[in-house]
Each structure stands twice: as structure tokens, then as C-alpha cells.
C-alpha positions, 0 to 999 in steps of 0.5 A: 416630301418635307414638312417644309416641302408640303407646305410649300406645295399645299399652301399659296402656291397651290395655284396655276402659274398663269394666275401669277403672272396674271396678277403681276400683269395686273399689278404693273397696270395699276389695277391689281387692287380694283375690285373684282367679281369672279362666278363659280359654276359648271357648264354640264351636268356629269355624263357617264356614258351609259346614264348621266346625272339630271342635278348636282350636290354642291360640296367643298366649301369649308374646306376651301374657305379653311385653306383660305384663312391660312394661305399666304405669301411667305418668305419661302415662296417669295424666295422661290418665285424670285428664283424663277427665269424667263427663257432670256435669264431675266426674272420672271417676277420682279422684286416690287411685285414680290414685295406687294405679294409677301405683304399684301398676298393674302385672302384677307380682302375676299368677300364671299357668297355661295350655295350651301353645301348639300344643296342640289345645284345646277349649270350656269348658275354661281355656286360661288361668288367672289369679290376682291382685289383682282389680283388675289381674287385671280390667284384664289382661281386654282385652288378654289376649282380644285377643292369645289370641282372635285368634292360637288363630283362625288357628292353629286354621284354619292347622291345618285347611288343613295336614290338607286339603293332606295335609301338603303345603307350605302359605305364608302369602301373607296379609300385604295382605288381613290387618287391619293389624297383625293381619298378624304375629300372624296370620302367627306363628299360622299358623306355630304352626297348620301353615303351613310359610312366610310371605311376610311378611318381617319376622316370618320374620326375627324367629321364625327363618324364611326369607320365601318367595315369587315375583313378582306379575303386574306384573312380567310387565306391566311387562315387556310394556309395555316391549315385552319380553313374558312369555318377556323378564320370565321370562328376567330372573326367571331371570338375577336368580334362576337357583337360586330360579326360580319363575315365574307363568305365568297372566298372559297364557295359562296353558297356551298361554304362560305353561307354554311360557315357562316350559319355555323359560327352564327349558332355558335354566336346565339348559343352564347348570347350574341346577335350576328350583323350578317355577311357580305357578298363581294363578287359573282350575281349578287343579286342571285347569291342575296336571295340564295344566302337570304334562303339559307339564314332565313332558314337557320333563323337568321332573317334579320340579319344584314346582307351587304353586297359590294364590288364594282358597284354604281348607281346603275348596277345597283338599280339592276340588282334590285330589279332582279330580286323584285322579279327572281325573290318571289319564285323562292318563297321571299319577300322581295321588299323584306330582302332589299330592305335587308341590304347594305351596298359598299360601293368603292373605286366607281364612286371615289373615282366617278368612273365614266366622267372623272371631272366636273367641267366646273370655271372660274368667270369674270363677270364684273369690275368696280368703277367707283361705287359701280359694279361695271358688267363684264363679257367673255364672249364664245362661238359656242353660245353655251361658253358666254357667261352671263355677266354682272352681280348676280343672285340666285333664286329657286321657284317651287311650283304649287306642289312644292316641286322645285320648277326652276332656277332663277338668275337675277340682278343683284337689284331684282327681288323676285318676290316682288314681281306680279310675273315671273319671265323665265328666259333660257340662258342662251337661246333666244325666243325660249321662255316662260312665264310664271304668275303668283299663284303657280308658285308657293315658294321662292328661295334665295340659294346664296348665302354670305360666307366670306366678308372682307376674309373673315367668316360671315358664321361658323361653318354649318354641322355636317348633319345640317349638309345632310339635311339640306342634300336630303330635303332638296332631293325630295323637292326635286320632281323623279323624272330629274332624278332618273338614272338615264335621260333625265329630264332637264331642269330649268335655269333662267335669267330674268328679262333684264338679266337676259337684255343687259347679256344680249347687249354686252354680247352685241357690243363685244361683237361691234 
């Protein structure tokens, strides 16, 4: 692809053609310059068949917010759309309307609030919120679902594999399985979701991270092709790398070579003043093989060195693996605590790809219209109840219980302060009779979650450090109860509309129906 060409394809055009069409519909009624209000939010939590997620991290802002800033209509994407027909020959977009987009289409009048990246998030409340000129604010839809969907996807399971290795070290090993370019803001997702490394090196350099890895099995290869064999490929590993060794020993025989040389070139390494990292276990048990190298290093003097286990690894392999060395350590005289505590998980293609649900079913709703000075509420209205969006300038507020616990998510109108409120009515979004009420002194907290980002197309505050998103992920994980963080069945968190809220949705929804 040109230069030119990815330009094109990477800057405004980067959307659905519906939206343009939206928009020139809209610029033909006169009303493409009214001020609009769109939600971002998804419908269901990920579901991976065998196990599914109870909570998500939300993720993909700066960069949406960055491409933003510079996407516009220019003189090569006019031309284009200008050359567009319709199945008569007639133009599909007509030259006023060109001009109106080449002077007026940017995201220079979009005022945005959203949930901070790194925060736990759930359905049916905004993570975004956007209000703008209804035309651009519709062309933004595309690529703001295509940058927020996919990062809050991976973050979101990055975040269930750290939970399942026990806050062990977990890298990123995804870059040649992931969907081409997806392969950045996926490894970035994964950083913001619990990932302490990534291989990938370029993205490590740009978001202040140093690249990890080890060597690949053709390196052994090589070297036993030219007749050096596995002990000559480790021991040049070592020469090259004698304070960073970090060797694959299951190329030929885990156990029987490949732990042996290893034990061997590490000696090598002490009697030269150097300390070994470890090794890395890519196929077979794993779990099996860790306490039958652990064995072996442990009594070679090597017991604290690194085992990093990889290969086809997720959430739920990995809670197996360590269930097996918590039962199977023991019968070989090991620690099981000291083993696992010794473990780094390199988990590639089920992470960079979500293997088992690859997309977040994450929309882009219309939910109000200015009239004058007034934010008029407006109705999508769906025969599956869960598809009806809730309407109207919204806030959205997180309860913690007496404990500190997050106990729910509170969808508000843009006037209510819950803060203020003697009792709090928990309503279900869609479900009626279904609620709960609250008093002050069951809770210890509420916490506004929506921050402006965006007034008028300028920055509201310089994008937060990556470390604060991490923070952030890391101490919304700790306030959110275990059974919502359980690997199958979680239990269900809660969010809600306040009454008024819930009222002013039922009679929307019953004057649609009218």
C-alpha cells in the first residue's frame, strides 16, 4: 500500500459508508448540524463457551481520541466520494454536501465523556458518550466501535489471565497469530488489561516498556543441523547472553536434554560470575514437566531460577496447571507455593485473538437530540427488551457496599446526584418488578465513573500515564467481590437505572408503541 493509499484508508474514511450516507440524508433535512448525543456501551459480557467473563476493562481511548484530533475530510477523499455512483450513474454524494464535509468534516465540535481506561466496566452502561453536530458525531460511529471494542476485548481477558496465574508474571508471546495490525493495540490492551510484558518490540519501546523474550526452537535446530547440537546452541545462547539466559529445553527431550544442558551451561554461567534467568517449557504437561525441571535445577542449586511455561495457554489452562502442581508438588518433596511462585505464563494466539469469543458485542445508540437549550430523549425501541437502550443524558455512578465492595453500577439522569439521596432504588434495566433499595449506611462510597475527555474537540487534560491505567485495572480488580471474578459462572453484577430513569425509558417506550 502507498503512503497516499493508508492514508486514505486510515484517516476519515475509516468508517462504514452508511454513515455517509447517514450524514448527507441528514445534511439534506437541515439537521446535520443539531446537536446529538450517542452512547458506547456493550450488550453482554465475552463468552468463551467453556468459561465466560463476569466484568470488563475498559480500554482504547487515546488512541481513538488521537486519530480524532487529526481525521478530516481532505481533498483526496473528497475526490473520491465524488467519484462514487449510484446503480443509475448518478452521484451518490452530491457536490454541496461534498463541500459542507471538506470544510466542515471534522471532530472539531465533538464533546466527550468516558469511563477511564483500565477501569472495570460492565453492559448497558456508557463507557462513552459523545455529543456533537449529528452528522460527524454519526460518522465518528465506525471507528470509535472499531478502536474501543476490540482494545476493552483483550484488555478485559489479559485481566482474567492475570487473576488465573495468581498475579504471576504474564508476557504477551501474540504478535504472529494476531490480525495484522491488531497485533499493537491488542499487545497495548493487554498492558492495560494485566500483562506485565510483551514480546512485541516496537509497541514496547513506544508505551516505555522493555520487550521480553527468549529464542525459538530453530535456533536449537540450526545448531544441531550444523552438527553442534542442543548443549553448542545453549552454550552460544549463554556466550551472547550470559546475564539474560533464558533457555527452551524441549526441543529434543525435555527432561532428558534439554533440563541437562541447560543445568550444564548454567554451571558454566556461575563459575563465570554470571546468574541464569531460567527456562521455558513450551509443549507437553506443563505442569508435570515444571516440577520435574524444578526437581532438577533444584538440585543442581538452581531453585531460584525462572520457569516460564507457554503454549496454547488461557485463563482456564492455566488455573489447571497450577491446581495439578498444588496437588502433584508435594508427592516430589516441593513446595507447591514456592513452585508457582516461580512461574512466568507467556500466553500468545488465545489472548491476542480472544479465542472462543473474538468480538465484543459493544453499539453505538442514539440516545438524545438538542431542541434549543434541551436535551429531547430519544428510543430505539427492540422485541428482545435487552436491545431497547436506555435514553437521555446520562451519568454513571459506582456504589461500594460497607465493605468496600463494588455492589453496583448506577445509571442516573444527567440532573440526579446520588450522593444526595437518603435511599437509593436499584431498578433492573429491563425487567420489571426487579429491584432493590439501598439505604446510607449500607454503603461507604459512590463514585462518579465518567470523566470529560473531549470539549468541543479539544483535550479536556493530557492522556493519563499508562501506569495510572494500570493502577486503576488493579485496584477495581481487588474492589470487585471473587465470585464476579470467577472463571465459570460468575456471578452477575448488578446495573441499574434510578426510578426516574427506569420512568421516563417506560414511557418513551410505551409512546413508540402507541
Amino acid at each position: 500500500m502507498e503512503p497516499s493509499e493508508r492514508r486514505i484508508a486510515e484517516g476519515i474514511l475509516f468508517t462504514d459508508e452508511y454513515q455517509l450516507t447517514m450524514a448527507q440524508l441528514y445534511y439534506r433535512m437541515g439537521i446535520h448540524e443539531k446537536l446529538a448525543q450517542f452512547d458506547h456501551f456493550f450488550r453482554t459480557y465475552p463468552d468463551y463457551g467453556s468459561h465466560s467473563a463476569g466484568f470488563c476493562i475498559n480500554a482504547g481511548l487515546e488512541w481513538l481520541v488521537d486519530w480524532m484530533q487529526t481525521a478530516h475530510f481532505r481533498d483526496e477523499d473528497i475526490d473520491l466520494l465524488r467519484g462514487q455512483q449510484g446503480r443509475t450513474g448518478k452521484p451518490v454524494f452530491e457536490e454541496d454536501f461534498l463541500q459542507w464535509l471538506r470544510k466542515n468534516g471534522s471532530f472539531e465540535s465533538i464533546t466527550m465523556r468516558a469511563i477511564p481506561e483500565g477501569r472495570v466496566v460492565h453492559p448497558n452502561e456508557p463507557l462513552t458518550i459523545v455529543q456533537g453536530p449529528l452528522a460527524m458525531a454519526q460518522i465518528l460511529e465506525s471507528a470509535l466501535l472499531n478502536q474501543l471494542n476490540f482494545q476493552t476485548l483483550i484488555a478485559t481477558r489479559a485481566a482474567r489471565i492475570r487473576e488465573s496465574a495468581r498475579h504471576r508474571p504474564v508476557l504477551e508471546f501474540g504478535l504472529r497469530r494476531a490480525q495484522n495490525d491488531a497485533a499493537n493495540s491488542g499487545a497495548r490492551a493487554t498492558l492495560i488489561g494485566g500483562a506485565d510484558f510483551t514480546s512485541n518490540v516496537g509497541i514496547s519501546h513506544v508505551l516505555g516498556f522493555t520487550p521480553k523474550g527468549t529464542h525459538a526452537h530453530s535456533m536449537v535446530q540450526a545448531f544441531m543441523a550444523l552438527g553442534e547440537g542442543e548443549l553448542g546452541a545453549f552454550r552460544a545462547y549463554a556466550d551472547v547472553y550470559p546475564d539474560d539466559c533464558m533457555l527452551l529445553v524441549d526441543t529434543i527431550n525435555t527432561l532428558e536434554s534439554g533440563v541437562p544442558n541447560a543445568i550444564t551451561v548454567f554451571e558454566e554461567l556461575r563459575r563465570k560470575g554470571h546468574a541464569p534467568v531460567g527456562i521455558r517449557l513450551d509443549s507437553g504437561d506443563l505442569a508435570y514437566l515444571s516440577i520435574q525441571a524444578a526437581r532438577m535445577l533444584n538440585d543442581a542449586g538452581f531453585d531460584q531460577t525462572t520457569i516460564v511455561l507457554s503454549g496454547d495457554l488461557d485463563e482456564l489452562v492455566i488455573m489447571q496447571i497450577i491446581d495439578q502442581i498444588e496437588l502433584e508438588a508435594p508427592r516430589y518433596g516441593l513446595d507447591a507455593d514456592e513452585l508457582v511462585n516461580r512461574l512466568t505464563f507467556g500466553v500468545g494466539t488465545r489472548l491476542i485473538t480472544s479465542q472462543g469469543d473474538s468480538a465484543l458485542d459493544g453499539v453505538y445508540k442514539l440516545v438524545a437530540v438538542q431542541e434549543g437549550n434541551e436535551w429531547r430523549p430519544a428510543i430505539k425501541v427492540s422485541d428482545t427488551p435487552a436491545k431497547t437502550p436506555t435514553p437521555g443524558d446520562k451519568r454513571v455512578y459506582r456504589i461500594y457496599d460497607k465493605r468496600g465492595f463494588a455492589t453496583a453500577d448506577l445509571l442516573t439522569l444527567a440532573d440526579e446526584v446520588p450522593e444526595k439521596m437518603d435511599r437509593i432504588v436499584l431498578r433492573h434495566p429491563t425487567k420489571t418488578g426487579i429491584l432493590r433499595e439501598l439505604s446510607r449506611k449500607e454503603i461507604s462510597g459512590i463514585e462518579p465513573l465518567l470523566e470529560d475527555v473531549l470539549h468541543e474537540g479539544q483535550l479536556v487534560r493530557p492522556h493519563p500515564p499508562f501506569e495510572e491505567m494500570r493502577a486503576l485495572r488493579k485496584a477495581d480488580m481487588e474492589r470487585l467481590y471473587p465470585g464476579t471474578k470467577r472463571l465459570l459462572n460468575p456471578h452477575i453484577y448488578h446495573v441499574s437505572l434510578t426510578e426516574r430513569l427506569w420512568n421516563l425509558k417506560e414511557r418513551l417506550v410505551a409512546s413508540a408503541l402507541e
